[in-house]
C-alpha positions in Angstrom: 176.8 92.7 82.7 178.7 90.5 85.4 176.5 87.0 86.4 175.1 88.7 89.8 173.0 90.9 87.8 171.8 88.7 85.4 170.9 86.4 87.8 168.8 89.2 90.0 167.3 90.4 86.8 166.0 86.5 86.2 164.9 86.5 89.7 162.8 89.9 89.6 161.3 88.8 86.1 160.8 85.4 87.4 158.8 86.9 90.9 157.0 89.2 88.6 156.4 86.1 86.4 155.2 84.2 89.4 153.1 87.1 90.9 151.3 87.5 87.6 150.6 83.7 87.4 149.1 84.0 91.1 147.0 87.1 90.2 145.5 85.2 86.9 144.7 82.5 88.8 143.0 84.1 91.5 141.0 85.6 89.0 140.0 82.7 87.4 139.2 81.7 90.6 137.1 84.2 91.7 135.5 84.7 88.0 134.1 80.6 88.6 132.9 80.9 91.6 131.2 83.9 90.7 129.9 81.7 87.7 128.6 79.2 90.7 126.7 81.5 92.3 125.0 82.6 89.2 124.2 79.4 88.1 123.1 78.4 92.0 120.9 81.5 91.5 119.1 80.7 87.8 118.7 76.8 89.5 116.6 77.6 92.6 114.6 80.6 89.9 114.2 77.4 87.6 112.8 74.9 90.3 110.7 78.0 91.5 109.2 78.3 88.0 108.6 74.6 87.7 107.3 74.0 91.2 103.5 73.8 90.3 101.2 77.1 92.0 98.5 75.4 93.6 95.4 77.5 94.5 93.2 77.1 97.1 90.8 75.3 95.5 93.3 72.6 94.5 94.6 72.1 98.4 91.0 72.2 99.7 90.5 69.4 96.7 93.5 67.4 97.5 92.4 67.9 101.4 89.1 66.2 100.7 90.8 63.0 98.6 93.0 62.5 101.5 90.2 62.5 104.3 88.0 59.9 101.5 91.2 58.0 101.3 91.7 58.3 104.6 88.2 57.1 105.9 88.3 54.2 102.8 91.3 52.8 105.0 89.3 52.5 107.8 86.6 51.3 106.5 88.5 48.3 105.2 89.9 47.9 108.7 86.6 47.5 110.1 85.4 45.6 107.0 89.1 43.3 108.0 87.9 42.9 111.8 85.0 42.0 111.4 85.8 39.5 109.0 88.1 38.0 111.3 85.5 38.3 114.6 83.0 36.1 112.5 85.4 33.7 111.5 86.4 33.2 115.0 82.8 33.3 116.3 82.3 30.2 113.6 84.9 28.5 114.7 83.4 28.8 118.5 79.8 27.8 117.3 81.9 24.9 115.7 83.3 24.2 118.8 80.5 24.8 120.8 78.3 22.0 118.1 81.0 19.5 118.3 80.5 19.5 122.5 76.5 19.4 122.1 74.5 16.2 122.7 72.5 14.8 120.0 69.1 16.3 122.0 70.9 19.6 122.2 71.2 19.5 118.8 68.0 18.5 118.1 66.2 20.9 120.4 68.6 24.0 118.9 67.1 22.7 115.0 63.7 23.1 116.5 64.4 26.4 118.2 65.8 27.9 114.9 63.1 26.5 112.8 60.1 28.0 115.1 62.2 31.6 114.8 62.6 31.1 110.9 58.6 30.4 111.0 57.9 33.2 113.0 60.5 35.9 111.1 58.5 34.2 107.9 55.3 35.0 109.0 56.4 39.0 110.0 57.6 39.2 106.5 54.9 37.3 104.8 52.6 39.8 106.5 54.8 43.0 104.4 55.0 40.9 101.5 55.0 43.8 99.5 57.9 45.5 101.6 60.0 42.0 101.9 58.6 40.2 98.4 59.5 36.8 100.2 56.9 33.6 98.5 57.6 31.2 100.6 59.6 29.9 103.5 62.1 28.2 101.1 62.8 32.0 99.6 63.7 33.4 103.0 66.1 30.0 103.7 67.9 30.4 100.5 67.9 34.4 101.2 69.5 33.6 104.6 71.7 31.2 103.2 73.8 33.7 101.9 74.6 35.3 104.6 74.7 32.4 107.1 76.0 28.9 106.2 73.9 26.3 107.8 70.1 27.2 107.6 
């Protein structure tokens, strides 16, 4: 055997050597991604299995919470602007006060006691309905729910 054929022999072993190499890997190749998908596959099955089933009962439940959550929010809203309306509004009586003359003042105490005696007398009439004693009941009553009586 001379060197030429030795060295073609080598050459045709070493493409068939090569082309074999290339055909296992492209098997292997093909075999994971095969393996990918599958897994892909039993992944979205899994989440499908875990994602709760929620019957109709449960979203018409869930649909009533949000609207009662929803109309708690606005509620507090309100319950927030109105806050801040009769904060400003004291602030304006405050203002307003501060401008008055001493006879304004005086003739405004007199005003608001002659409506206190006559809201007293309504209620003393309903006493039952109202269960206000005396004047000084309906002051510290009103008290609460206005600062300067």
């Amino acid at each position: 055997m001379d060197l030429d054929t030795l060295i073609a022999c080598i050459q045709r072993n070493y493409y068939l050597l090569l082309s074999a190499m290339i055909a296992a890997i492209c098997m292997i190749a093909s075999w994971l991604y095969l393996l990918r998908q599958n897994y892909k596959k039993n992944e979205i099955e899994k989440t499908d299995e875990d994602t709760p089933k929620f019957s109709e009962e449960d979203k018409q439940v869930d649909c009533i919470l949000k609207n009662e959550i929803d109309k708690v929010k606005i509620a507090e809203d309100m319950y927030q602007r109105i806050q801040r309306k009769v904060k400003s509004t004291r602030l304006q009586t405050a203002d307003i006060e501060k401008e008055m003359t001493e006879d304004e003042r005086l003739e405004e105490r007199t005003v608001k006691q002659k409506q206190l005696q006559d809201i007293f007398q309504l209620m003393n009439e309903k006493k039952e309905v109202f269960g206000i004693q005396s004047l000084e009941d309906m002051k510290s009553q009103m008290s609460l729910y206005e600062g300067n009586i």
